[in-house]
C-alpha positions as CSV (number, residue, x, y, z in Angstrom):
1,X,6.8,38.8,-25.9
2,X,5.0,38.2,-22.7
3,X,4.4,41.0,-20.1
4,X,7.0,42.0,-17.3
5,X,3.9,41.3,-14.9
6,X,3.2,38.1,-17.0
7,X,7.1,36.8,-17.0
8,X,7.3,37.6,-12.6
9,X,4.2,35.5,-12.0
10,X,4.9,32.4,-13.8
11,X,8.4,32.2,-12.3
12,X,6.9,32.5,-9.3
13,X,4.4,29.9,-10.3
14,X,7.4,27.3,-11.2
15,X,8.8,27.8,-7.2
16,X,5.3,27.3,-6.3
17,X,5.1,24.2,-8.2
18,X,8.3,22.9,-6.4
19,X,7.4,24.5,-2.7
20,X,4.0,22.5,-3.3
21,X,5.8,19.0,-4.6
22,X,8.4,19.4,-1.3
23,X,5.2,19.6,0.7
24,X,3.4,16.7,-1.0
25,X,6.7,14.1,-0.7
26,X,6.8,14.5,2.8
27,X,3.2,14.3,4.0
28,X,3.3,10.7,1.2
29,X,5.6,9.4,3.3
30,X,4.4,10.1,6.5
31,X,1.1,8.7,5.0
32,X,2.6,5.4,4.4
33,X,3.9,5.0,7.9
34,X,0.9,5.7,9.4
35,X,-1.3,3.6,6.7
36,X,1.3,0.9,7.3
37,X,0.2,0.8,11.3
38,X,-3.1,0.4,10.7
39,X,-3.2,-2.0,7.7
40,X,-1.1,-4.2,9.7
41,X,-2.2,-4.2,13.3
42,X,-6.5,-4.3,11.8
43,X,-5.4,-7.8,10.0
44,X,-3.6,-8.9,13.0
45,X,-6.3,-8.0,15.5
46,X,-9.3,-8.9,13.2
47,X,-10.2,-5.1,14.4
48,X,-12.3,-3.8,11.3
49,X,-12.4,-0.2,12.5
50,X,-8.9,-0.4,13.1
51,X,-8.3,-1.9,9.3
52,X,-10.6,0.1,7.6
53,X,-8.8,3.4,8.7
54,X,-6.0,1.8,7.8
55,X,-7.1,1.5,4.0
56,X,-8.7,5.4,4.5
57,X,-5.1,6.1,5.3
58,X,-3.6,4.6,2.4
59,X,-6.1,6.8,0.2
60,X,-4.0,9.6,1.6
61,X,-0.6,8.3,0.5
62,X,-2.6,7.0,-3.3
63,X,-3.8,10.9,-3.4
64,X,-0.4,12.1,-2.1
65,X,1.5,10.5,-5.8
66,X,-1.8,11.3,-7.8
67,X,-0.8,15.1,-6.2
68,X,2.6,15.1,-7.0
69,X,2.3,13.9,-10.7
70,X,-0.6,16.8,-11.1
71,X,1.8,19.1,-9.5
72,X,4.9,18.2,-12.6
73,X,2.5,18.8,-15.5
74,X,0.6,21.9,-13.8
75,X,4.1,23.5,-13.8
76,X,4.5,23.2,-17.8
77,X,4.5,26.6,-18.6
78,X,2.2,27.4,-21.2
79,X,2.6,26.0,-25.4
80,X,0.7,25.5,-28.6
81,X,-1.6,23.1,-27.5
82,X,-2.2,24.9,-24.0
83,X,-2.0,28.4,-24.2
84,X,-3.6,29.0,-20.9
85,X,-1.1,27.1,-19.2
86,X,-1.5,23.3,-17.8
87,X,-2.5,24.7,-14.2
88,X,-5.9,22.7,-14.2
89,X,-3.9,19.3,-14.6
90,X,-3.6,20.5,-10.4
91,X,-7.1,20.9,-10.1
92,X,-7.6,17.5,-12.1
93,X,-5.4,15.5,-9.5
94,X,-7.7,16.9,-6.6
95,X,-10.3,15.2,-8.7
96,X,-8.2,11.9,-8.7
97,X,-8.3,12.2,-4.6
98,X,-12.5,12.5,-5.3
99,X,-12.2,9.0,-7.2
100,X,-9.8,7.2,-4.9
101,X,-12.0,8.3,-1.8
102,X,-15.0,7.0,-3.5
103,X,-13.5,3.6,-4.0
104,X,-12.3,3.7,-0.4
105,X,-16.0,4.4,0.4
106,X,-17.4,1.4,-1.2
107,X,-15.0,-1.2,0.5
108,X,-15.0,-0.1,3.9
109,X,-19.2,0.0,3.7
110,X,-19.1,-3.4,2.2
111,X,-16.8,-4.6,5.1
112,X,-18.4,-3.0,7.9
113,X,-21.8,-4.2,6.4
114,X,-20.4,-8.0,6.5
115,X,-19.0,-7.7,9.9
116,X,-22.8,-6.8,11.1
117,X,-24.0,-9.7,10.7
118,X,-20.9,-12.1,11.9
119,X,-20.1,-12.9,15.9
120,X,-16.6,-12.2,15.2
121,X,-14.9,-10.4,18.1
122,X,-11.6,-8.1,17.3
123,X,-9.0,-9.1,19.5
124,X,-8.1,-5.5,21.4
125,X,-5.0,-4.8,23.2
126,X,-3.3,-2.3,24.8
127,X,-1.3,-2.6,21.1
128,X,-4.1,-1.0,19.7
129,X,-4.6,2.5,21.4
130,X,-1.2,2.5,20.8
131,X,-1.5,1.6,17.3
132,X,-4.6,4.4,16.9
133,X,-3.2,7.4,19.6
134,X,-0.2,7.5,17.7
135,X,-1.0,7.4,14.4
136,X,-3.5,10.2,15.3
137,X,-1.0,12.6,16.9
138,X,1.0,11.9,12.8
139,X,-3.0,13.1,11.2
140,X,-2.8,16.1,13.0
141,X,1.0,16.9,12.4
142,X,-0.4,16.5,8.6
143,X,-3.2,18.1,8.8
144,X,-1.2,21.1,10.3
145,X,1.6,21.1,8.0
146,X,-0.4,20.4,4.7
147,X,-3.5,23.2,5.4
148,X,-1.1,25.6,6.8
149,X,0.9,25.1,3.1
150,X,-2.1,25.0,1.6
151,X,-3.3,28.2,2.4
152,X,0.0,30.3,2.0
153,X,0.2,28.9,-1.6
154,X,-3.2,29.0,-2.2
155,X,-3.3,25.1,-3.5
156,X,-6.5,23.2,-3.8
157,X,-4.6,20.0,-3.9
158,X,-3.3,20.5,-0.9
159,X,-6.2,21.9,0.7
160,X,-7.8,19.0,-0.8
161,X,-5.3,16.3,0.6
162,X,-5.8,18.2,4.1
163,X,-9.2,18.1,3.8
164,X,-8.6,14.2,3.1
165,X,-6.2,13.6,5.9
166,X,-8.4,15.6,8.3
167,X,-11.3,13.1,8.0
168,X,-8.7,10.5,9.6
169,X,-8.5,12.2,12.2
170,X,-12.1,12.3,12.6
171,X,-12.6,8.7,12.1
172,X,-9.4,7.4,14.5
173,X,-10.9,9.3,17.3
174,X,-14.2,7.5,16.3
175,X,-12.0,3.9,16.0
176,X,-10.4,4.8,19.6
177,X,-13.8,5.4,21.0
178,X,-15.2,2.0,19.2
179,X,-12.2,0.0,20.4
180,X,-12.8,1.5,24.1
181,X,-16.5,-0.5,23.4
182,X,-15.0,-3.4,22.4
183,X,-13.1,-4.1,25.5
184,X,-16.3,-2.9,27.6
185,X,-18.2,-6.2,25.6
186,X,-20.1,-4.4,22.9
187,X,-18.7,-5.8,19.8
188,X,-20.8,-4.2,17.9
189,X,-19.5,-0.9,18.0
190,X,-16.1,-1.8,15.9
191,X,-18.3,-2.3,12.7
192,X,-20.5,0.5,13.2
193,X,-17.3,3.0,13.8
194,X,-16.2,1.7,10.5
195,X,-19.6,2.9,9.0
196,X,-18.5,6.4,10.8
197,X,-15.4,6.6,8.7
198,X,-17.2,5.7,5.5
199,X,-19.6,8.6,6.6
200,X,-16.2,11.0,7.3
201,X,-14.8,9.9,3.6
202,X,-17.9,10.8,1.9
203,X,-18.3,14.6,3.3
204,X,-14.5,14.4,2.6
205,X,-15.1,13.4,-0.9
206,X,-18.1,16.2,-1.4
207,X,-16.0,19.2,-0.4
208,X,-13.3,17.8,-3.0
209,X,-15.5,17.6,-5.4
210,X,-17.5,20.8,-5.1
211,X,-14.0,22.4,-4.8
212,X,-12.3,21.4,-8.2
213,X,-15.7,21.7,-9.9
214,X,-15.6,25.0,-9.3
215,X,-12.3,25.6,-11.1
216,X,-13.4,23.1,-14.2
217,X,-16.8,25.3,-14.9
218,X,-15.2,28.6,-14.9
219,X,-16.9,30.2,-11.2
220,X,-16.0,33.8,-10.8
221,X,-12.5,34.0,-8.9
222,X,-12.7,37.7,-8.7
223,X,-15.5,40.3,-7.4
224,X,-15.7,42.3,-10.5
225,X,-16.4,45.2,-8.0
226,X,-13.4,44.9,-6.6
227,X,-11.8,44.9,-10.1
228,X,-14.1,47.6,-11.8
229,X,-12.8,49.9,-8.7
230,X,-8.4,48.5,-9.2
231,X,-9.7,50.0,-13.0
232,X,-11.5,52.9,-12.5
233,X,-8.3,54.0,-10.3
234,X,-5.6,53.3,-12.2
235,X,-5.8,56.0,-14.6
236,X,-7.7,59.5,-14.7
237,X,-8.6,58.7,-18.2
238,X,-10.1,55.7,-17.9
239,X,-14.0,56.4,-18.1
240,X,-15.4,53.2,-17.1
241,X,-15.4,49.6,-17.7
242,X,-17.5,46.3,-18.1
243,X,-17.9,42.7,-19.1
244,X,-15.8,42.1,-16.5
245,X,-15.0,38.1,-16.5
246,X,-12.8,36.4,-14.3
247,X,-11.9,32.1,-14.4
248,X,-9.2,29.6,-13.1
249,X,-8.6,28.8,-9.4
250,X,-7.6,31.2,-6.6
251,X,-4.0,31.3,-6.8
252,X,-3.8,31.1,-11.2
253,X,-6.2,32.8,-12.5
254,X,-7.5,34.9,-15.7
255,X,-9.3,38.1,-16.3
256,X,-10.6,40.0,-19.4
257,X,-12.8,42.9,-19.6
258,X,-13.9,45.8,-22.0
259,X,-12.3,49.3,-20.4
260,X,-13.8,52.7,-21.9
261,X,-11.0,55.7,-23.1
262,X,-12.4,59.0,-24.3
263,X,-13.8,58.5,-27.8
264,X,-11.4,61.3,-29.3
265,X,-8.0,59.5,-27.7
266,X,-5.6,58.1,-30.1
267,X,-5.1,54.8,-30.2
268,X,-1.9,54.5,-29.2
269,X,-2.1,56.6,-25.9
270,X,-5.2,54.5,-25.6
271,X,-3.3,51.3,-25.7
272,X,-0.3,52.6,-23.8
273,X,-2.5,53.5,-20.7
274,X,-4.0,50.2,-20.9
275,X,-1.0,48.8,-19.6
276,X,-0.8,50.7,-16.7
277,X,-4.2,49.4,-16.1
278,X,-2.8,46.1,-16.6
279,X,0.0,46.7,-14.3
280,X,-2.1,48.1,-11.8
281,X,-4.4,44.8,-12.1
282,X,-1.5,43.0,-11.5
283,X,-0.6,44.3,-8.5
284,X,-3.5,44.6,-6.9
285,X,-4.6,40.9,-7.7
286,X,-1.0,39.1,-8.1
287,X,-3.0,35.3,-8.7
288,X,-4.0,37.1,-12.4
289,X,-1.8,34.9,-14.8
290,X,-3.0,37.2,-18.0
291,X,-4.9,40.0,-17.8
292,X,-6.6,40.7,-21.3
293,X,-7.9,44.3,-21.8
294,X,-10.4,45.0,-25.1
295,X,-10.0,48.6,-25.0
296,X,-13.3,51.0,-26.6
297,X,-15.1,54.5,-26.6
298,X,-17.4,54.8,-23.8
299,X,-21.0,54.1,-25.2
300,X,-23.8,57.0,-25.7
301,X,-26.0,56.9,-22.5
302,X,-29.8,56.6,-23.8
303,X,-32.8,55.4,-22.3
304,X,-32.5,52.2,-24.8
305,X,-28.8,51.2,-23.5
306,X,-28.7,47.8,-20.8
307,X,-27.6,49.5,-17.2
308,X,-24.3,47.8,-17.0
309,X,-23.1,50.3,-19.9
310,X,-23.9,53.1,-17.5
C-alpha cells in the first residue's frame, strides 16, 4: 500500500499534469497564429528573415504538441513495467523540442546561405513591421505566460518551450532591425539576420539539451547536506546517515539513503521511526516521489573506516 506522503504527491502530480497540458494548448495555439504571420507574409515579400522566423515559429507550435503528448503519458501513474512512474516521457518531449530545433537549424542556414549569393531584393512594406512588431508583442505574452508557469510547476518542458519561444523574440527584434536595412538599400542584411536566428536556435537548442540530459543521467537533484541535516533532525534517535543519493528532475524526484539507529534498538521501533524520517523528508522536500530508507546500526569508528561513515 503506498505511503500517505506517497498517495498526496502523485495526486498532486496528476493536477500538475493537467495545469501543465492547459498551459501547453494555449501557448500551441497562439504559436500557430503567430507562425502563420510570418510563414505567409516572408513568401509574399520574398523577405528571408522574415520567413525564416516564421518556420523558427512553427518549431514552437511542432514542440508545443510533442509537449502535450509527453505531458499525457508522464501522468500515467506508476505500473509493472514502470515502477518509477512515466515522469521522464516529460523530460523525453523537451528532447523532442532539441530535435525539431536542430532541423529548424539546418534549413534556415541553408536558406540564408543561398540568399548570400543571389541579388534578390525582399520587397519591404510598412506590412512587414506590422507583420514582425506584432507578432513580437504575442513572443513576449508567451514567453511571460509559459516561464512564469514553468517555474511555479517546476516543468522543464515548459521552461524548455519558453526557452524556445524566447529565442523568437530575440531573432524578430534581429529581423525588424534587418528589415529597417533593407529599406535603407543594404540587402544584405535580411540574409545575414536569418543567420542571427539560426545562431539564437542553436544556444536555444544547447540549454534544452544540457537541461533534459541532466534528468536522463541521474544528476543530483538534492544537496545531500541539506537532506543529511531534514535526517539528522527528525528524530533524537537517529545517529547519523549516508549514501545519500538523490535522481529525477526538480519537481519528481527520488531519494534513498542508509540512516543509522542505535545498534541495541528493535527492529520494529527502528522501522517505525523511519517513517517519521520519511515523513519529515517529505515535507521538507515535497518534489520527493518515494523516499527509500535502508535503515542499519551505526558503524564502529576506527582509524580503518572511509570518513563518510563518521
Amino acid at each position: 500500500m503506498p505511503h500517505p506522503s506517497e498517495r498526496t504527491f502523485h495526486d498532486t502530480h496528476a493536477a500538475r499534469s493537467r495545469a501543465i497540458a492547459r498551459v501547453l494548448a494555449n501557448v500551441l495555439i497562439l504559436n500557430l497564429v503567430v507562425a502563420s504571420a510570418k510563414i505567409a507574409f516572408g513568401a509574399w515579400s520574398g523577405a528571408v528573415s522574415i520567413l525564416s522566423d516564421g518556420f523558427h515559429s512553427l518549431t514552437d507550435g511542432f514542440s508545443n504538441v510533442v509537449a502535450l503528448v509527453g505531458i499525457q503519458i508522464a501522468r500515467r501513474p506508476a505500473d509493472i513495467s514502470h515502477p518509477y512512474g512515466h515522469r521522464k516521457f516529460e523530460t523525453l518531449a523537451a528532447a523532442g523540442i532539441f530535435v525539431f530545433l536542430l532541423l529548424v537549424l539546418v534549413q534556415v542556414v541553408e536558406t540564408a546561405y543561398g540568399r548570400l549569393g543571389s541579388e534578390q531584393v525582399p520587397h519591404v512594406t510598412a506590412g512587414s513591421f506590422v507583420v514582425m512588431v506584432g507578432t513580437l508583442l504575442v513572443n513576449l505574452l508567451v514567453v511571460r505566460y509559459e516561464a512564469r508557469a514553468g517555474r511555479v510547476f517546476k516543468s522543464e518542458v515548459l521552461l524548455a518551450d519558453a526557452h524556445h519561444t524566447r529565442s523568437d523574440v530575440y531573432t524578430s527584434t534581429a529581423v525588424i532591425a534587418a528589415l529597417i536595412g533593407v529599406r535603407l538599400g543594404y540587402p544584405l542584411l535580411d540574409p545575414l539576420a536569418a543567420l542571427v536566428v539560426a545562431g539564437f536556435i542553436g544556444r536555444a537548442g544547447f540549454q534544452i539539451a544540457r537541461e533534459a540530459s541532466d534528468v536522463l543521467a541521474d544528476r543530483v537533484v538534492l544537496d545531500p547536506d541539506l537532506v543529511r541535516n531534514v535526517v539528522l533532525s527528525a528524530v533524537p534517535e537517529v545517529v547519523g546517515c549516508h549514501e545519500i543519493r538523490t535522481r529525477g528532475s526538480t519537481d519528481h524526484a527520488f531519494l534513498d539513503l542508509h540512516v543509522w539507529f542505535p545498534a541495541d534498538m528493535q527492529l520494529h521501533e527502528a522501522h517505525r521511526l523511519s517513517h517519521i524520517v520519511k515523513d519529515r523528508l517529505h515535507a521538507e522536500f515535497p518534489q520527493l516521489a518515494d523516499v527509500i530508507i535502508h535503515i542499519e546500526p551505526p558503524p564502529r569508528a576506527t582509524d580503518h573506516e572511509p570518513e563518510r561513515y563518521r
